[in-house]
Structure formats: C-alpha cells, structure tokens
N, C-alpha and C positions, 0 to 999 in steps of 0.2 A: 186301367190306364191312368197315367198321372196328368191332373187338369192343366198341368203347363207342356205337355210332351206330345207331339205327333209322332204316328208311327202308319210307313207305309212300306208293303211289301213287305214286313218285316227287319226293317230298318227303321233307327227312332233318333230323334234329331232332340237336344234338348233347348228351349230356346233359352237364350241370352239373358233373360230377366228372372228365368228361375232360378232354385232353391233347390230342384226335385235332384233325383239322384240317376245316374248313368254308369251302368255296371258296379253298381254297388258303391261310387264313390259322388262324394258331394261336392256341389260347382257353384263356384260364389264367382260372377265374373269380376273380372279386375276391372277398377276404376279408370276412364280415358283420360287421358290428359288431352285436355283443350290442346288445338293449333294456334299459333298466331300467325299474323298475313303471310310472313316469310316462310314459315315451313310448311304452309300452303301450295305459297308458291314453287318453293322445290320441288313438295311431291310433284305437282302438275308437268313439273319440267322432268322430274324423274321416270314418271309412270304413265303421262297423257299425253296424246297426241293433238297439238293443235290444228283446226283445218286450216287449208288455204297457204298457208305460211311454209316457208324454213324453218324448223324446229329451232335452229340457234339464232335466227334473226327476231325469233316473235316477241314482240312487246310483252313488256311487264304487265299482266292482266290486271283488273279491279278485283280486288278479294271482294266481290259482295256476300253479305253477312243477313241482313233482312231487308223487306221493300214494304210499302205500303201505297196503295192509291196511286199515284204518278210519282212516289221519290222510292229511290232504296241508297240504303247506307253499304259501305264499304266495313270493313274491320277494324280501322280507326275512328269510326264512327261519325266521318263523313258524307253528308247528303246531298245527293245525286235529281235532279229531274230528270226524267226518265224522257227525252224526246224520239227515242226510237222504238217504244215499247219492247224493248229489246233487241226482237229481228221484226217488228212489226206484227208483234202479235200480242200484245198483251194487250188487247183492246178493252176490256172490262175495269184492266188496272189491276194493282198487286192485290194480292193478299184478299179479296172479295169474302167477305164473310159467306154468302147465301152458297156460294160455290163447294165454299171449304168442305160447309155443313154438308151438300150433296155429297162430295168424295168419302168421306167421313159415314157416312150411312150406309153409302152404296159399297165399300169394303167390309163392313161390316155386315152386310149382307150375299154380295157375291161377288168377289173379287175378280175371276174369269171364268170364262163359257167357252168350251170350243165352238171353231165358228159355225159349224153344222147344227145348234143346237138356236133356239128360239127364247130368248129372255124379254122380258117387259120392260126392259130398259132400253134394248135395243127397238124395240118394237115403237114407244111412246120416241122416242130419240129420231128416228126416221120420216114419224109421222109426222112430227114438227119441223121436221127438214125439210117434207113435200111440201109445207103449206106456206113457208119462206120461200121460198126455191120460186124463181117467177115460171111463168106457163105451166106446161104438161110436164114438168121435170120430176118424176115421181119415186120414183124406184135408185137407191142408194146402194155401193157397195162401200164399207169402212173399210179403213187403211189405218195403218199409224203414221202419216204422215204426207206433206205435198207432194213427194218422186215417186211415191207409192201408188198417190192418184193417177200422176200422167202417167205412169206405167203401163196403168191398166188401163185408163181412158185410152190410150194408143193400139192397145192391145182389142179393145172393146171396139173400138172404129173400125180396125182392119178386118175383124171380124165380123161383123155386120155388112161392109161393105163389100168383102172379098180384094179390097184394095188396098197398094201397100206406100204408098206416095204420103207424105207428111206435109203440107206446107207453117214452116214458122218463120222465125224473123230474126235477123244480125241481133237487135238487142234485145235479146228476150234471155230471162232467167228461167226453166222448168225443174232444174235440182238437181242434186250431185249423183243420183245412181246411174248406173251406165244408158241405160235407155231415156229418163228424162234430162242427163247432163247430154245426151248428143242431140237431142232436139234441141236444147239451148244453144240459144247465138252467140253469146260475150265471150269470153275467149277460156273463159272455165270449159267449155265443150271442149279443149282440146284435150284434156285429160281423160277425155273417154271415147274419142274417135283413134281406132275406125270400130265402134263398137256397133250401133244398130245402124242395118241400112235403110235409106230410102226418104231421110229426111232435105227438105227444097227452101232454102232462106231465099226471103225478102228484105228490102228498105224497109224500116219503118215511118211513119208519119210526123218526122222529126222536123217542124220547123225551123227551129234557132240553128239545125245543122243540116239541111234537106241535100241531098244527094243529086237532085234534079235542079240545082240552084237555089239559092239564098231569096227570099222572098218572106217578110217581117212575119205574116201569118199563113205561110206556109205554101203549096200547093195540092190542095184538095184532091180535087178531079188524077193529075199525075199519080198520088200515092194508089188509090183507087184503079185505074190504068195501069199500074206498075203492076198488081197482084194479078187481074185479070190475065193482063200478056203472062205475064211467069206461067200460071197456070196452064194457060193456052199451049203454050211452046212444053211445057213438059204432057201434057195429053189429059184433057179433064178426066177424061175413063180409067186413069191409072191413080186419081188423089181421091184417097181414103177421106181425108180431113183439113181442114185447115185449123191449125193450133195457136192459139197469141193469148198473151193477155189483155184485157178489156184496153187497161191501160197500163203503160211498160211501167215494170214497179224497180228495180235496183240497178238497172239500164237508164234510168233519167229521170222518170215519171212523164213520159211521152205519153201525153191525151191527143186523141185520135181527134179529127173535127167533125163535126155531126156530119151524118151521111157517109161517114168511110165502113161505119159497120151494118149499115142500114142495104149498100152497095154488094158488100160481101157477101149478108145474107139470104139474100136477090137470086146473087152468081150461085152461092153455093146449092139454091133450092133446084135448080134450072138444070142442074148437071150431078145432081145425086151426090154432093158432098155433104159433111158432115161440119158442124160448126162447134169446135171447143173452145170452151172459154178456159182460162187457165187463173180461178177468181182464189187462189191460197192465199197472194199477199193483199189483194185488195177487197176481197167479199166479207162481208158482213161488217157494214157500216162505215167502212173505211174513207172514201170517196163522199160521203153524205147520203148513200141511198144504201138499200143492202147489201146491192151487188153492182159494180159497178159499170155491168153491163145495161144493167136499168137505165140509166141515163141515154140511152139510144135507143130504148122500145124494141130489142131485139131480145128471143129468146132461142139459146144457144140448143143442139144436139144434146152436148155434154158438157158438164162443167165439174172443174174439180174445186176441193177446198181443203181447208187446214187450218193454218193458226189463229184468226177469228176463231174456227167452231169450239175451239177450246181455251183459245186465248193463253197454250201452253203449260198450262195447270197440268195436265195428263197428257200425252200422244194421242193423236186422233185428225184424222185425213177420210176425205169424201168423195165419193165419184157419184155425181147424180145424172140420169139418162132420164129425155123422154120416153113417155108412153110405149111410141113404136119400138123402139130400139128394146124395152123393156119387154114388148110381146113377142120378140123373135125370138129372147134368150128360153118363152116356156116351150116349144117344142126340143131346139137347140142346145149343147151344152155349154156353159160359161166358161171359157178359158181361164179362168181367175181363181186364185184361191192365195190368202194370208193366215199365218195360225191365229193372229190379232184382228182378224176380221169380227166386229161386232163387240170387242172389247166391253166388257163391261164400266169398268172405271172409265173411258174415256166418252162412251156413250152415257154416261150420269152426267160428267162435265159437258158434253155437248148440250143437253138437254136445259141444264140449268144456264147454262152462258146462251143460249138462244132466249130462254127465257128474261134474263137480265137484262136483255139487249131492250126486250117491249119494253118491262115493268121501268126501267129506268130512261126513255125515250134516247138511249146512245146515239140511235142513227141522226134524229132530230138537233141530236148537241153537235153530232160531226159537222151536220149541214150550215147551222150554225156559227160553231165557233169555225168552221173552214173557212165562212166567207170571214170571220174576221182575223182569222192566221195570211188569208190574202189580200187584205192589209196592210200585216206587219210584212210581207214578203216585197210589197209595191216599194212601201217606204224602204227597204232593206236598197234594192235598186235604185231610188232615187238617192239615196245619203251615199252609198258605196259606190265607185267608179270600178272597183273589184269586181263585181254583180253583173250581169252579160244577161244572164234570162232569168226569171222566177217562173215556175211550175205550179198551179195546186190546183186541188178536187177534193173537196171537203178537207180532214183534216188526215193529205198526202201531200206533201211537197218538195219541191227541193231549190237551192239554189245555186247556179250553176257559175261559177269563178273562170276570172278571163282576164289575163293579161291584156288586154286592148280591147275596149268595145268595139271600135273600129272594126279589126282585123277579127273580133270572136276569136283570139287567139287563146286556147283555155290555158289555164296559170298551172296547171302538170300534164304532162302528154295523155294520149289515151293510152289505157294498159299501165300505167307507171308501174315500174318497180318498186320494193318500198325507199329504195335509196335515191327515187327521183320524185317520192311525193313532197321534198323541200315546206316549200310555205303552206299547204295543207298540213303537213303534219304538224307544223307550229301550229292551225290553225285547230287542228284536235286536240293540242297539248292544252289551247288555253283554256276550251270550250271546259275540258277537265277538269282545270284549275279553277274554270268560276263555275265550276257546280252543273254542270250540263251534260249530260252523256246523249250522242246522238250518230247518226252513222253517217262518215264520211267515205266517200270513195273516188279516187280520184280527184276532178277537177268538180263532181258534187256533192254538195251539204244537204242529206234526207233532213225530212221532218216529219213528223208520225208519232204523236204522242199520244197517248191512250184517250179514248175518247168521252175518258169521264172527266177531263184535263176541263178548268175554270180560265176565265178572261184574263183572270191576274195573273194565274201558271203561265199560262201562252206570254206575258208581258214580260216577268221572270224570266223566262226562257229567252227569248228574244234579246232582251237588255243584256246577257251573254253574247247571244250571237253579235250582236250589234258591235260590241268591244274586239271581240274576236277577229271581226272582218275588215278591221283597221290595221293587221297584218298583210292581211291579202293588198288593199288599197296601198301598201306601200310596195310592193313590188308589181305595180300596175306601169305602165310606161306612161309616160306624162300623157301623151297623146291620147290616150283612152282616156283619160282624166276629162268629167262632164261639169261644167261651171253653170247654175243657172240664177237668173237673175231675180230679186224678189218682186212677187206679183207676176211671174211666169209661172203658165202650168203646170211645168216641172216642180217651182218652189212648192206651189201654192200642196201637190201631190202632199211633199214631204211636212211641210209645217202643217197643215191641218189634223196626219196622223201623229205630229207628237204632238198636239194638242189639245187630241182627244186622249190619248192613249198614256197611263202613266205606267211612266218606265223608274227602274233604278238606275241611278245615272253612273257614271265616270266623268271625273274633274280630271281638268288638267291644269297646274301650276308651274307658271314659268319663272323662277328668280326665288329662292331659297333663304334670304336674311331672316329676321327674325320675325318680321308679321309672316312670309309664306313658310316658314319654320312654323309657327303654329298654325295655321289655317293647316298646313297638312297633317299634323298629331290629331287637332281634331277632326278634321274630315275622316282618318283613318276610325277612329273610334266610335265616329256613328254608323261607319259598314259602307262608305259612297268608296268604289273603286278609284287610286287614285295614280296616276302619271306625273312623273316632276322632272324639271330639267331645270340647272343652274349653271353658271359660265364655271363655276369651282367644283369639279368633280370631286373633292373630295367628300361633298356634303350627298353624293352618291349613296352611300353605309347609313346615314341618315333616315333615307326612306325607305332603304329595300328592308331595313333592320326593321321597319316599323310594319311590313307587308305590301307596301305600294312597289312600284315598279318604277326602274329609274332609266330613264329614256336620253340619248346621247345626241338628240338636237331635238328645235323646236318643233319641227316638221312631223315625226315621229308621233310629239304631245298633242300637236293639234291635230292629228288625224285618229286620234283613237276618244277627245274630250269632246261630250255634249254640254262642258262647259270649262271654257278655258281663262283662269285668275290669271291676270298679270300681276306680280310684284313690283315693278320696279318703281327707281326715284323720281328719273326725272325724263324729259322729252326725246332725248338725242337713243339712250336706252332703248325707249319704249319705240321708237319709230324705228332702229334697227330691228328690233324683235317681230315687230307687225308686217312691215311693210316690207316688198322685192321680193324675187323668185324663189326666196330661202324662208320667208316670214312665214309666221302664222297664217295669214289671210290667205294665201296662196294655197295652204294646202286643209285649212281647216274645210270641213264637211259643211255643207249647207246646209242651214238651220241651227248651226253651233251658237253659243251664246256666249259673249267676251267680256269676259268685270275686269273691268282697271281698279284697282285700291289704291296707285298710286295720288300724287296730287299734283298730275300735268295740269296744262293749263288747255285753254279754250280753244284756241289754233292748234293744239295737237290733236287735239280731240276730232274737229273736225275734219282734221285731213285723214283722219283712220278712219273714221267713222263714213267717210265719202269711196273709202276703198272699199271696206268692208261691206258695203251694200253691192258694190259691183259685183264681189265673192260671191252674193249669196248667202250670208252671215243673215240672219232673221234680226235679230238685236243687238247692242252697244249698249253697254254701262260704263259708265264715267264717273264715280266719282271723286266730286271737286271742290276745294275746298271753300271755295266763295258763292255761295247761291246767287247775290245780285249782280255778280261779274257775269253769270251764265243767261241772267235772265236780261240782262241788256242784249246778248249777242241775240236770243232768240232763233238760233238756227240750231242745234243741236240735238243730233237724235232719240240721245236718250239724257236722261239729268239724275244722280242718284245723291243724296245727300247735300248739307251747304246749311248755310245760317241765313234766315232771309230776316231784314227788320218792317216788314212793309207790305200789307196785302197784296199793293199791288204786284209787288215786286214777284210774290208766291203767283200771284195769277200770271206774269208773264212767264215764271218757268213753265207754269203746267202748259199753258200756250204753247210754249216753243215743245214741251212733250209729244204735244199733239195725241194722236191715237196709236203713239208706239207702242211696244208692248209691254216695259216694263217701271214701276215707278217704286224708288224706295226712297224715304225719304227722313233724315236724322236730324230734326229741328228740335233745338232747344228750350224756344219761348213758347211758353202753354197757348197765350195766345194766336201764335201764329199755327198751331200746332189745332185747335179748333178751326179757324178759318180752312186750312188745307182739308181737315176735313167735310167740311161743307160745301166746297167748291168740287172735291169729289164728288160729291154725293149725286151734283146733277151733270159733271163732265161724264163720269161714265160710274154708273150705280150698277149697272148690271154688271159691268166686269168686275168691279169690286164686292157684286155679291156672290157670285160664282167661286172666286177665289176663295175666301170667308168658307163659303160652305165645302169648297175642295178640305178646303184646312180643318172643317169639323167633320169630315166622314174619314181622317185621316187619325180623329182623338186628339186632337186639340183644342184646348180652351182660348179664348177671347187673347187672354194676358199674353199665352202665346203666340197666337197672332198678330196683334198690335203692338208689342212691345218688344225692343230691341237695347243693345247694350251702346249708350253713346258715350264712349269711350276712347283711349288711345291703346287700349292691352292688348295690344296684336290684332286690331282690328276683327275681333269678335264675331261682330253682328253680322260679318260675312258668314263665314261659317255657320253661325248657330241659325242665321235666318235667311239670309237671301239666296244660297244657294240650295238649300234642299227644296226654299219657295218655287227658286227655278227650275229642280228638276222634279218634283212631286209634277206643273204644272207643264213641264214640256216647254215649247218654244211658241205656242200658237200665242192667240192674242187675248189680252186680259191685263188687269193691274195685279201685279204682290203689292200690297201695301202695308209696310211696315214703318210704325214710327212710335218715336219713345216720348211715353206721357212719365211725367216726377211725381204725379199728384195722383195718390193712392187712392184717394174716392173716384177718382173720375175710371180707373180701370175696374174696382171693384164695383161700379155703377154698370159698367159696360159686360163685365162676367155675367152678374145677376140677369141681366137682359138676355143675353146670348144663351144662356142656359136655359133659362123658361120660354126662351119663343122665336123659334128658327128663323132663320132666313129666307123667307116667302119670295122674297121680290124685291129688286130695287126701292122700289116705294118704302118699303116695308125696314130697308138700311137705312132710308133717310130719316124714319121717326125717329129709330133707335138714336142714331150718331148725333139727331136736331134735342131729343131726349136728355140726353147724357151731357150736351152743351149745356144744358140749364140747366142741371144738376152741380158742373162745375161753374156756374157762373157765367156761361157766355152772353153777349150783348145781344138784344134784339135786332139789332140791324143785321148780324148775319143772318139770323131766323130766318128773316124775309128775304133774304136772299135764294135761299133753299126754296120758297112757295113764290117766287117769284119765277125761276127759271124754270123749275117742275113740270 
C-alpha cells in the first residue's frame, strides 16, 4: 500500500497532498486560489444558511481571518476585541498554545472511538470533570454540544424519576433542538412548539422588570413564592425537575438573590424533585467561581455544560449526575446514546482547557477583573441617562438601554424585529467601527470577554462602549435625562472611576477656523476619536475626510466628548454655544471636561463656569490672555495660561485655582516660571507627583512633560499636551502641569534627575524642582520658601 493512500473495504481514497497514483494515473492537485472577503461572502450567502435570521435580511457578516488571546482580525486585517468570546465561550482566549498542542497530539493519536469503547482520554477527561464538578456530581455523559446536554438531562430526570413535568422559565435560553428549544422561554421556543410535552414556565427573578411590581431590588420572598405555588397547582407528584439557569445568561443576565436557590433546593429535596442546573453559558469560571451555582452553596441533581469545557476549539457538551442517580442507571438501562459520545478530540480539549483554567488562575482573574468591569458598568450608568440597569457576576454582564429612566421604558420593544432595532443597531454599527465586537440583543449590550482579558483590555473596551452609548443618550427623552450636582454621590460615583481608570478618550470641537482646523488634523493623527461641529457646513468634508465624525449640532458633540474644545472668538459666540436648553452644558455628560482656547474675558468665564458646575461638568478651563486680570478677580474656577509680572500676582492665581483639578500654565519669564514651580511644590506635591509619574509609566520623559509649545501656530500645546494630559488622567482630581522653560539647562537638569531617581513622594518632587532651581540660578528666598511651608 502507498504511504499516502487509505484503503477501506476495498475502496482507496487518494489524499490531496499526494504524488501516489490512482488507477494507474498521477494526481498533482491543483493550486487554490485564495478568497477575498467578498467571495467569501457570497459563498455563505450562496451555500450557508444563517441561524435566526431571514436569509435576505442578514447582515454582512465579519470575514474573520485569525484571532489571538482577546482580539481576532477580520480579512482586511482589522482588529477586533473580542467582548463576547464569541457566543461566550471562548473563555481561555484565541489561539491557546498548550490547547493547540493537546488537539495536535491527541489526532495524531486517536482521532475517534466509538462511544461503547473506553479510551484514556476520555477516562482522565471525566475524572477531572468529577473533581471540578462541586458535590457528589460524579458520573458524566459527553455530548457535542449544550441542546445535547439538556436533551439528555431531560430525558435522564424523567427517567429516574418516572416523572414527566419540566419546570423552567419565560426567560431562559436551553438551545435550538426540538426538545431543549421547547423547554426554552424566549420566544425562539416557538419554532419548536408544539414539539415536546410537559414543559411549566415561570417569572424569573427580574428585578429592574418584576412582574409582581417594580421594587429597586426586587421581590425576594414573591419570586420564591411564585415557583412554589406554580409547582403546587401543577401537582409536586407529576414534576420530574426543575430546569433554570444558575443565572439567565442571553435573556439579561438575571442574578437570582441569595436564598432563591437555596429555597428551591429545600422544596425540591422535600417532594422528590430533581434540581438542574443548566451551567453551558455560564460554568467554568464565568461568573468568578467555577460554576456559577457555587455562589449559592447549592449542589444541583444534574448539571449540564459546554462552551467553557472546550472554550469552542472542538465540540464537546457534558451531562453530569449525582452519585444516586448515577447508581440507578447500573442495574437499569440508559436511555441515551450519541455516535460522539466520548469523542476523543473534544475530550483532549476538555481535559487541557480544565487544566488551563488551574495553571492559569482564569477563575481568580474573572473574580477579579468582574469586580472591576462592575465598575466600569456603575460609571456606564452614572455618565449615560441611556443606561436604566447594569448586570454583572464576575466577568458576565450586561447593560440594559432605556428610553426613560423614569418610565424603564426600554429604547427597542422586546422581541424587535431587525427593522425595529433603530438605535441599537447604530449602536452595534459603532461598537464595530471602533474595534469592538460584542453581542447585542435587543434593548441589551452582553459583555463576556475571555477571562484571560488585562485591566487595560476591559479599559479599551469600554472607552468604545462609552462613545457608542452617546447614541443611545440621544434618543433618551429629556425626562429620563439624570443631572447630578458636583460633590453629590451620584458625581462623586462617576468622577472617581475616571480618575482611576485610564481610558482613550473622545474630543469634541466646536468652531472649525484655523486653530480648531488644526487641533483636529492633529488630534486625528495621534488616534483620540474625534467629533466636530461648525456653524459652516461646508467644512463638514473636512473632518469626515480626515476619519472623525461630523456632527450637525452642538448637542450631538457634547454628548458623545469626554472632552469638549471650544474654538471660538469672542463672548457673545461662546455663551450662545454653552449656555440655554440647546448648549453644551445642558446636554454634556457629567464629568466631561471643557477647554476654551478662545481669549474671552473674566465675566464670560465666570458666568459659564457657574452653570457648568450646576451641569455637573467636573472641570473648566479658560484660557486667557491676561494672568493679572484673573488674579485680581480671584474667583475663577479654573485658570490655564497668562503672563504674570509678579509673585504675588502668580500666587493669587493659584489661590483663586484653589484645589480645582486642573492647572496648565504658559509663562514666559524663567523667573516667574521657578517661583510657580516652588509654590506648587508645597500647594499640592502629591497631585503633581502622581501626575509626573502617570506620565512616566505612560513612556515619557521629563521634557515631555514640562514642556510645551508657547506659541500662536494653532495653538499647539493643546493638542500636543493638555488634552491627551486630560484624558490619560480622566477627570478626578490632580494637577497636569505643563509649562514652557527657554533655558536648555534647566530641562536637561530636570531629564538627568527624572531618569535616575523616580518619583517617590511629594517630598521627594520638592528636592528635585528646589534642585534644579539652583542649578538655573534661582534665588534663595524662594528656597526657603519651599522649607518653610513643607
């Protein structure tokens, strides 16, 4: 026989990469021609059928091409974060080296086994499933897949019990074949009713939409009470089981509240039922623990599983049964039987992707990074008046869109058509467009990114959704719209998490001449997403030519910018643009941050700057062109730039600063330019040491940091410095301090320092900055200035 040729039954196949010969003649296969995305896409539309959909309504799918760790590229070689590991299963992440290696082995050794047959894979595969598996859950039968499980779980209940009653739940997902698509509640069940009988819905334990009344965290005891009676009234002697997920996974993410399974497992012990967990989308690590039944200290009858055990590498589905249930089947026959039962390839990937899960602590990171994805979920609700409830359980979430807080009115009906998902589907187009793929449905935004996903991914990630949901915010009805005051706990919620948390921001520019003509060429070019709007539409072609997005009133820009540049000239301008029902302040997000570059004067200033605190606005920048004009007013929120001739004069600006949050400042005279520094040093050393050190775990040198362009060339130093200062640092509280030194020793004094001896501590910025003074010459009287206030 030829070492490239199988031959069965006497039949011989030759394969594809040989040379060998087949009845005498010789076969060189022909070379493929590559696809590109589009005749990709045709086949699929020629030859595949999509689920769920109208075949002629379905969206133009992603050609993906490869993936790695939490991104995969498309065929244009666009990348993607991966926020829904697909369908929520690629929990290990793409492309897993240690995985590959096992599939890669275990084919090369035994590809399949009928399932009557006993392999070491399947054996080792099981055993390590028992000892995951919380309680007596010992004894597994494999599937290829979730519907496979409930199949049999169903099947395995009724059998056991002699019972033929089901109870599950309106929103519950168990999968598309005929018997787990009809125990499912969501309305995909109706494509396979009236297919198996005997299935019993319930309410689920949805707070944000409780069926027994609206009550902020829910009705406990009722939901619990609702299941009981159900049961009751249908006849506990006729319910085989009760079926749900831990928690509802593509129906909301509906967490149960302690005691409702704790309740169930009680009732169900008491009257001979059966308890299945239904753990496919949410077991193994998902929620933060492995299954996320664990978090209630209950251990199920039966539980099924799937795209964790494999994380989708292979097929492979799990039915695991306590002990008892396990000892009835050995005198008894098993109703069950799959040809793919015990699969060898998918029991190599279960084996190594459980293994994965230890050696790399995933469940530890979910728990982890969940609590700080519920974080960025809290903030999502606080900046968005879109946002109606946030969800999460380790790293499972969702966020649920509403036309009116108020009213909880969701922003697409339930069920939508795809011709009534309107502002959702904008809001998936964007998510797309800035590099996000995640699963939307309805009136909620999942979130479920693999749980090997870093602090920075989830930041990444988010600063998408963040832009994205300032579509949703604009078709919110004013009324829903939530205003809070700063130093209210609502503020306080939002500005603390962007001032921990760095995000990539979005600018918004209002007024288009020739300074915000360049501010936005350059913002475009350093990658900051950006929004503009000018009274001259034709300067429209402008920005969208450049990649930004051009927006057709202010309201639009300020609802979507975590920092919003005004351009304009002069007063009358700038206070139609700010101020009344139509302005900026009205409808920017709280915690946004506002740069004037124009050169109003001090009464404009302040009358914005008095609204904008009512908004909710965290900051005001004003720069102006007279430092001693502002420091006589002494009332002004914020102070950016000016020529001062006079210490004092420098110390009443910083006075009038106060503890605001941001201070940049463009002084000419070297001397006054040490003095500012030294009066820093003991007004606030720690926020200017913090920042400093933001800036150097960001890979920036000293020069970068303290130096800026003082000039008139389109005002530059915005762009190059104060904005990315602002949004690297978020809106919380701290100084950017940026200002321009002429005298080349004094920066090349202050590199040499900054390079060889970190920023330890306030203390520690005052030697440097009192250093470097007397390096350029500064006077002794300031010195002691510095060791006087210390």
């Amino acid at each position: 026989m030829l070492p490239n040729r199988a031959c069965f039954n006497g039949a011989c196949w030759t394969f594809a990469a040989c040379n060998g010969t087949s009845s005498g003649q010789s076969h060189v296969p022909e070379k493929e021609t590559p696809m590109n995305a589009a005749t990709i896409v045709q086949a699929h539309r020629d030859h595949v059928l999509f689920p769920w959909v109208a075949q002629n309504s379905a969206r133009t799918p992603i050609v993906m091409d490869r993936a790695e760790g939490v991104y995969f590229w498309d065929k244009t070689g666009k990348r993607y974060l991966d926020f829904a590991s697909q369908v929520v299963n690629m929990n290990i992440g793409h492309s897993h080296p240690a995985l590959l290696t096992a599939l890669q082995q275990q084919a090369q050794t035994l590809s399949f086994a009928h399932p009557g047959a006993a392999t070491d894979i399947r054996a080792k595969a099981a055993a390590k499933l028992a000892a995951m598996t919380p309680g007596d859950l010992n004894k597994t039968l494999f599937t290829l897949g979730g519907a496979e499980a409930i199949e049999n779980a169903i099947k395995i209940a009724r059998q056991y019990t002699g019972r033929h009653k089901i109870i599950t739940r309106y929103r519950s997902y168990h999968g598309a074949s005929l018997g787990a698509g009809t125990a499912t509640g969501d309305p995909r069940r109706l494509y396979s009713e009236m297919g198996v009988s005997g299935f019993v819905r319930v309410h689920d334990p949805y707070a944000y939409r409780c069926p027994f009344g609206y009550a902020p965290h829910g009705n406990p005891q009722i939901y619990i009470d609702h299941v009981i009676q159900t049961i009751e009234l249908e006849g506990p002697q006729t319910v085989a089981a009760i079926l749900m997920e831990p928690i509802t996974g593509f129906n909301g993410v509906i967490i149960p509240p302690d005691g409702y399974w704790q309740a169930l497992r009680d009732y169900a012990d008491r009257h001979g039922i059966l308890l299945i967990c239904d753990e496919v989308l949410t077991g193994f690590g998902r929620t933060g623990k492995m299954f996320a039944i664990e978090h209630y200290g209950v251990v199920p009858d039966i539980m099924t599983m799937a795209k964790g055990l494999t994380c989708g590498y292979v097929p492979l589905g799990a039915v695991s049964v306590r002990q008892p249930i396990a000892d009835y089947f050995d005198e008894i026959p098993l109703g069950c039987g799959l040809t793919f039962s015990g699969y060898p390839l998918g029991c190599a990937a279960a084996l190594a992707t459980m293994t994965i899960y230890e050696e790399e602590n995933l469940v530890a990171n979910s728990r982890l990074l969940g609590d700080y994805m519920a974080e960025w979920l809290q903030q999502m609700k606080a900046a968005h008046p879109s946002v109606g409830d946030v969800r999460s359980l380790g790293l499972y979430g969702v966020i649920e869109c509403v036309k009116n807080r108020e009213t909880r009115e969701p922003l697409v009906p339930w069920n939508a058509r795809p011709d009534e998902m309107g502002v959702m589907s904008e809001i998936g187009s964007r998510l797309l467009q800035g590099g996000l793929y995640t699963l939307l449905r309805w009136n909620w935004l999942f979130l479920s990114p693999p749980l090997c996903i870093t602090r920075a991914q989830l930041d990444e990630g988010f600063a998408v959704i963040d832009e994205a949901l300032a579509i949703a915010d604009a078709a919110c009805n004013e009324s829903g719209r939530t205003r809070h005051a700063p130093g209210s706990e609502q503020e306080a919620v939002t500005t603390s998490s962007r001032g921990t948390t760095a995000r990539a921001g979005h600018v918004g520019i209002i007024g288009l001449g020739t300074i915000g003509g360049n501010m936005a060429a350059n913002l475009l070019k350093r990658g900051f997403k950006l929004s503009a709007y000018d009274i001259e539409a034709t300067r429209a072609d402008m920005v969208t030519a450049a990649g930004a997005m051009w927006c057709d009133s202010v309201q639009a820009v300020a609802r979507q910018a975590d920092v919003i540049i005004t351009c304009l000239p002069g007063p009358q301008q700038l206070e139609a643009v700010m101020l009344g029902e139509a302005g900026v302040l009205a409808h920017a997000r709280p915690g946004a941050i506002w740069l004037d570059t124009g050169t109003n004067s001090i009464d404009t200033m302040k009358t914005i700057s008095t609204r904008a605190s009512e908004c909710g606005i965290a900051s005001i920048a004003a720069p102006v062109s007279g430092g001693a004009k502002a420091a006589e007013t002494g009332t002004l929120s914020m102070f950016v730039g000016g020529h001062s001739e006079s210490f004092e004069k420098v110390k009443g600006v910083l006075e009038a600063v106060g503890e605001h949050i941001y201070y940049v400042g463009t002084f000419s005279n070297a001397v006054i330019v040490k003095l500012l520094i030294n009066y820093l040093c003991f007004v606030n050393a720690k926020a200017i040491g913090e920042v400093l050190s933001l800036g150097r775990e960001a890979g920036l040198d000293l020069h970068q940091l303290v130096t800026m362009v003082q000039s008139s060339a389109g005002n530059s130093w915005v762009m190059e410095k104060v904005v990315p200062a602002l949004l690297k640092d978020g809106s919380g509280p701290g100084f950017t301090l940026n200002l321009a030194f002429k005298d080349a020793r004094l920066i090349n004094e202050l590199n040499t320092i900054f390079a060889t001896a970190p920023l330890e501590s306030g203390k520690r910025l005052c030697e440097i900055f009192e250093h470097a003074c007397s390096v350029y010459g500064g006077e002794e009287s300031f010195v002691s200035i510095i060791h006087a206030e210390r």
